[in-house]
C-alpha positions in Angstrom: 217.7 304.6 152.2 219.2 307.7 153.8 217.9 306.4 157.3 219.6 303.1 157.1 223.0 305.2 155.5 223.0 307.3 158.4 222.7 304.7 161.1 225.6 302.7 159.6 227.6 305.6 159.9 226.6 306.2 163.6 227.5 302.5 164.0 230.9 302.8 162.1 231.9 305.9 164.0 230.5 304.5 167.6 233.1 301.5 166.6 235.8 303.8 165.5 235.4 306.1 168.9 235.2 302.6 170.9 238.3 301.4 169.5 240.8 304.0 169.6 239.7 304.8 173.7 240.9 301.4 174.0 244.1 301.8 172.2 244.7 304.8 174.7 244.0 302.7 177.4 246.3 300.0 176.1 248.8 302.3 175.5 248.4 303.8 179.0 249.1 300.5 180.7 252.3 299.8 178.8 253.7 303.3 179.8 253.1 302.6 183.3 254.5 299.0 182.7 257.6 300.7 180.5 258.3 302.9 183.7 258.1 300.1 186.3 260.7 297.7 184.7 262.9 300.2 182.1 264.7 301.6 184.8 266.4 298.2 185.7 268.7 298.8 182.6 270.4 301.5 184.5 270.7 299.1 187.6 268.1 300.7 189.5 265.8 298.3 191.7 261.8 298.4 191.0 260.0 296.4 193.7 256.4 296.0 194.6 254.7 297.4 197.5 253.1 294.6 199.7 251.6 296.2 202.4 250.3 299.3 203.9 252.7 301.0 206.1 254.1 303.6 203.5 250.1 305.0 203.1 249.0 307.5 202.3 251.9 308.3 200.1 252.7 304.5 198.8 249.9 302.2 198.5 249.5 298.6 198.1 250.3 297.1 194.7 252.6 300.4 193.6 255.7 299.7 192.0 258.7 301.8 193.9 261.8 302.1 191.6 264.8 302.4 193.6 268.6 304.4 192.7 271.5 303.0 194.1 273.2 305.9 196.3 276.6 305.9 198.6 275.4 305.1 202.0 277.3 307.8 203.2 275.1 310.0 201.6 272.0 309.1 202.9 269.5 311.6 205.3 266.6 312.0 207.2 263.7 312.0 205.4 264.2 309.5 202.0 262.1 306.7 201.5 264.7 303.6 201.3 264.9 300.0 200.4 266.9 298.0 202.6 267.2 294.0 203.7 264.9 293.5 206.1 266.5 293.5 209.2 264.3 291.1 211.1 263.5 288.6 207.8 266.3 287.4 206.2 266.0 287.4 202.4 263.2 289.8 202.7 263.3 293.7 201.8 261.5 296.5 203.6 260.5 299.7 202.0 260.1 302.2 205.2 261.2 306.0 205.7 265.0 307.2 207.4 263.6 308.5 210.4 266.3 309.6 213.2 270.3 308.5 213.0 270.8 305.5 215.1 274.1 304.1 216.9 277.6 303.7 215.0 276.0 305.2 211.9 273.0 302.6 211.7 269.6 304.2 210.8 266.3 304.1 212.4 263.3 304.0 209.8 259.3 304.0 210.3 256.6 303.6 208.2 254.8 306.3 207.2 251.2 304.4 208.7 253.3 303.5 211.8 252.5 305.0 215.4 256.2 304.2 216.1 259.8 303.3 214.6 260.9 300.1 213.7 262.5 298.3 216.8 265.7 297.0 214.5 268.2 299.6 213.6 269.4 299.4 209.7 273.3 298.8 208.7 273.7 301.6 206.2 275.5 298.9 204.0 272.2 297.1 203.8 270.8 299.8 202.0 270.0 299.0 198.4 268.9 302.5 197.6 266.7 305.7 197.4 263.1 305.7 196.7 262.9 307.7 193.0 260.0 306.7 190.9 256.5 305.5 192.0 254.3 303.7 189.2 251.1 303.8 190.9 248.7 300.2 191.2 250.8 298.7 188.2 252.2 295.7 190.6 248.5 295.2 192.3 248.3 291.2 190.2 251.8 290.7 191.5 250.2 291.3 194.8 246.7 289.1 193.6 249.5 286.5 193.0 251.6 286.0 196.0 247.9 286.1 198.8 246.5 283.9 196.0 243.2 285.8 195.2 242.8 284.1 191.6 239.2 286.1 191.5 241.1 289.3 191.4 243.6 288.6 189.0 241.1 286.6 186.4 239.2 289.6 186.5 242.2 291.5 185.5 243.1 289.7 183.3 239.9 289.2 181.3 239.7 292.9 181.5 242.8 293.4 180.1 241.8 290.3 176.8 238.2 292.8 176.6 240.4 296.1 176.5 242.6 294.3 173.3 240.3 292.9 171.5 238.1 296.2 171.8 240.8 297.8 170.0 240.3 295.9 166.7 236.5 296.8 166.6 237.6 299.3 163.4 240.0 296.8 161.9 237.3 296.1 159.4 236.5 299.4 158.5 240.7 300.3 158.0 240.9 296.8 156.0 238.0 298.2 153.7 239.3 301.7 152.8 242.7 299.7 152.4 240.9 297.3 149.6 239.3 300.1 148.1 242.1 302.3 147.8 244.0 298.9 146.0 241.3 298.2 143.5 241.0 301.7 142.8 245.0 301.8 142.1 244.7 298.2 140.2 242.3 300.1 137.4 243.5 299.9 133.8 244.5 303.8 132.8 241.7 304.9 130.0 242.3 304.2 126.7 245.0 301.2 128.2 245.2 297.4 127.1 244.6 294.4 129.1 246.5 291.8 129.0 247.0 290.1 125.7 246.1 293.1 124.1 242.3 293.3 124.9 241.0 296.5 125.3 240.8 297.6 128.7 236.9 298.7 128.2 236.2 294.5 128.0 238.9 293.7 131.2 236.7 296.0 133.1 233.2 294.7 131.9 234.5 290.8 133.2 235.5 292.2 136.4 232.2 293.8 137.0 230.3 291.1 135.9 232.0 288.3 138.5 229.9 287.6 140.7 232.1 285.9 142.5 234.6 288.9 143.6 232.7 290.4 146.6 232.1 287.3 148.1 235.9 286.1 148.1 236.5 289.7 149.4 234.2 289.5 152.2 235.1 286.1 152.9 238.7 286.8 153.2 237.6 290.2 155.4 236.4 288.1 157.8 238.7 285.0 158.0 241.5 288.4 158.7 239.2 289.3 161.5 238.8 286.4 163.2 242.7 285.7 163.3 243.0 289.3 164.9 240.8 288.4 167.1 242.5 285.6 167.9 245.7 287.2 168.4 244.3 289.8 170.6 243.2 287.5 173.1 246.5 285.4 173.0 248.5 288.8 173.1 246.5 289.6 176.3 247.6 286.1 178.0 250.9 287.1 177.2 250.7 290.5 178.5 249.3 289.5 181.8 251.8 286.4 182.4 255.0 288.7 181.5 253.9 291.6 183.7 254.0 289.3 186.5 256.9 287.2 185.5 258.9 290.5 185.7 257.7 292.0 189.0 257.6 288.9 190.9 261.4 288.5 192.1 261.2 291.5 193.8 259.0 292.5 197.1 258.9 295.0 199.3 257.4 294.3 202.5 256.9 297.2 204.5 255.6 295.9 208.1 255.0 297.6 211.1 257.0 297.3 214.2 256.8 298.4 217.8 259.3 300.5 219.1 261.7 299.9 222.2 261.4 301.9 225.1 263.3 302.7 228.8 262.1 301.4 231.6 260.6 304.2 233.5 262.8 305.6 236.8 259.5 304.6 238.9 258.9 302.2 242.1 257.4 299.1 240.8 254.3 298.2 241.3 252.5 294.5 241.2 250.0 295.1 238.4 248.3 293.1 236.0 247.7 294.3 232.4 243.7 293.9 231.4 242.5 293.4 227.8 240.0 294.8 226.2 236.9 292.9 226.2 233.1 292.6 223.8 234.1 294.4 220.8 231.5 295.8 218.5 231.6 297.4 215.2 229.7 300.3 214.1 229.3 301.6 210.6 229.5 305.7 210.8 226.9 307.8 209.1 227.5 309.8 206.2 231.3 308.9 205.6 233.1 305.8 205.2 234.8 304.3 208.3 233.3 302.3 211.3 233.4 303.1 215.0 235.4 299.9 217.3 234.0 300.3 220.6 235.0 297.5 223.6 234.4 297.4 227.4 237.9 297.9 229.6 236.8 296.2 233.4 240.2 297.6 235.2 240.9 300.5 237.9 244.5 300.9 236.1 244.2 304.0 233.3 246.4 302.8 230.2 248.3 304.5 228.4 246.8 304.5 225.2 244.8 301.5 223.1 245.2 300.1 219.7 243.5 298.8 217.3 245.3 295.7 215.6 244.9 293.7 212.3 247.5 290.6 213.7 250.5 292.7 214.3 249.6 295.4 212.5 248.2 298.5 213.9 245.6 300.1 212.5 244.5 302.8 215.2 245.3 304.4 218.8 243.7 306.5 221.2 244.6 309.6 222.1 244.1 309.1 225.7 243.2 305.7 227.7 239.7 306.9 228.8 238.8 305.9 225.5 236.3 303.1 224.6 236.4 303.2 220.8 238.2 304.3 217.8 237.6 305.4 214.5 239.0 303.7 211.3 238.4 304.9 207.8 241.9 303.7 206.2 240.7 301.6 203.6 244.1 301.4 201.9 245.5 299.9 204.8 243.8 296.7 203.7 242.9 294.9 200.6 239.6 295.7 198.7 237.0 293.2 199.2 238.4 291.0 201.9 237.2 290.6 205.4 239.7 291.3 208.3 239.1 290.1 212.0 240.5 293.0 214.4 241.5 292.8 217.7 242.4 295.5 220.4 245.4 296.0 222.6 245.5 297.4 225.8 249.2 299.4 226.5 250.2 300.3 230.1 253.5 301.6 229.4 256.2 300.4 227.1 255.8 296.7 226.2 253.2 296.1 228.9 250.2 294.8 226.3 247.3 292.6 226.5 245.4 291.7 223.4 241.4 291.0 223.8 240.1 287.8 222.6 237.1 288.9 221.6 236.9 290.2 217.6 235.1 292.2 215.5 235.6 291.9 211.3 235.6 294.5 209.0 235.8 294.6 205.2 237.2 297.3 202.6 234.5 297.9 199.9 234.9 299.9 196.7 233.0 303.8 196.5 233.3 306.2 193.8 236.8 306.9 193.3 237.9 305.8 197.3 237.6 302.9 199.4 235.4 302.6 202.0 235.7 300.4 205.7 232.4 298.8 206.7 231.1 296.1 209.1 
């Protein structure tokens, strides 16, 4: 008898433990939720990070909350949210970088090798950078590529987490009967109803058989609604979170710069792209090795590694025949991008290869790692 009593009490308290981590947890996610939609009230502008140009310090799926400020006030060095001058009804989330002409602003992405070629109008501005709520806006992000996997998973993660925290519901609902029989008892020496003595009100009680079994059967009917609930309450958790970060985006994408044309005799030349790509997982760390084959007299100025417009890498010099890229949180976890590379004379003198290699972000303790 002591054996089996002390085994129900590891089980109760196993429950109880289980249970209140997930009410932690739960509570966790609506703070980050709270922080990434409450400041709207004051007028500020929370939008969700689309892409990867803000990395390291703004990732993919983070929720930026913005404060309106006087353009007139603005400086080199905040983070802003302005409309995106090259996509109209889009917004961009990139850094002030340098003042531009007639008071217009120059910004650059963080992840960027150069400024964006399209100044900003200071007017466009819709404010500063104040608050980041880290990952909370990643099944807005699940939503708009349409990676359903992702967000199911999410989602059913998020019904598991609230139904986890009614695993000692039964146990509270217990105590709570007991502690309502006890307080239901007839005081000593009291009546019953009628006038019986309360010794004889007492004895029927106890000798119902029927009592426990409407108890227990009431127990679990109360359980099963819970349960219930909890999954619906997830639904309905999940469907408002994205209902109230969907209207707003910010796109953060890379542009190449504008240069002068250099004060040099022309020469007839003919730009050369880069040629049988191959990918190369490194040892002992996380990234891969891009090598290609470059069949041209003419030393470039630099090459780059490209996701479509994006670029990922550059050389340091154009003697190079590879590059290595360990940003994970550039791309997406778990799908597979095809990379190309760029050849750069000077300026806007580029060839792309046809040739491709494909890489794909895979998840390691705690990081993100890029592998063939």
């Amino acid at each position: 008898m002591a054996a089996t009593v002390g085994t129900g009490g590891l089980a109760d308290w196993s429950r109880i433990v289980v249970a209140t981590v997930a009410r932690g947890v739960v509570a966790a996610l609506l703070g980050l939720a709270f922080w990434a939609v409450a400041p709207a009230v004051l007028g500020w502008q929370p939008t969700t990070v689309m892409t990867g140009s803000m990395a390291p310090r703004i990732h993919v799926g983070d929720v930026v909350v913005s404060r309106p400020v006087d353009p007139l006030s603005l400086h080199q060095g905040q983070v802003l949210l302005f409309d995106d001058p090259d996509q109209a009804g889009h917004l961009r989330l990139h850094r002030f970088d340098a003042p531009g002409v007639d008071g217009a602003i120059v910004t650059k992405g963080d992840a960027n090798p150069s400024a964006d070629s399209s100044p900003v109008a200071r007017e466009a501005v819709h404010g500063v950078a104040m608050v980041r709520v880290p990952a909370v806006g990643l099944p807005v992000v699940w939503a708009r590529e349409g990676d359903w996997a992702h967000l199911g998973l999410a989602a059913a993660a998020l019904a598991v987490l609230l139904v986890l925290t009614t695993l000692d519901s039964a146990l509270r609902r217990c105590a709570s009967s007991a502690t309502d029989v006890d307080g239901d008892a007839s005081p000593p020496g009291g009546g019953g109803s009628g006038g019986e003595p309360a010794g004889e009100d007492e004895e029927a009680r106890l000798a119902s058989p029927t009592t426990p079994r409407r108890l227990h059967r009431r127990l679990h009917r109360r359980a099963r609604r819970r349960r219930t609930t909890a999954a619906v309450s997830a639904a309905v958790i999940a469907t408002s979170t994205i209902g109230l970060m969907l209207p707003a985006e910010a796109v953060a994408a890379p542009f190449r710069s504008t240069t002068a044309s250099p004060t040099s005799s022309l020469t007839a030349t003919t730009v050369v792209a880069p040629t049988a790509l191959t990918c190369t997982n490194t040892s002992g760390s996380s990234g891969v090795v891009i090598g290609w084959s470059y069949a041209s007299s003419e030393v470039p100025e630099k090459f780059e590694l490209m996701y479509g417009s994006t670029v990922l890498a550059t050389t340091t010099a154009g003697t190079q025949r590879s590059v290595t890229y360990d940003q994970g949180a550039l791309l997406a976890l778990g799908n597979r991008y095809t990379l190309t590379v760029r050849t750069t004379l000077a300026g806007s003198w580029t060839a792309t290869s046809t040739s491709t290699t494909s890489v794909q972000v895979t998840a390691l303790v705690l990081a993100s790692a890029v592998r063939c």
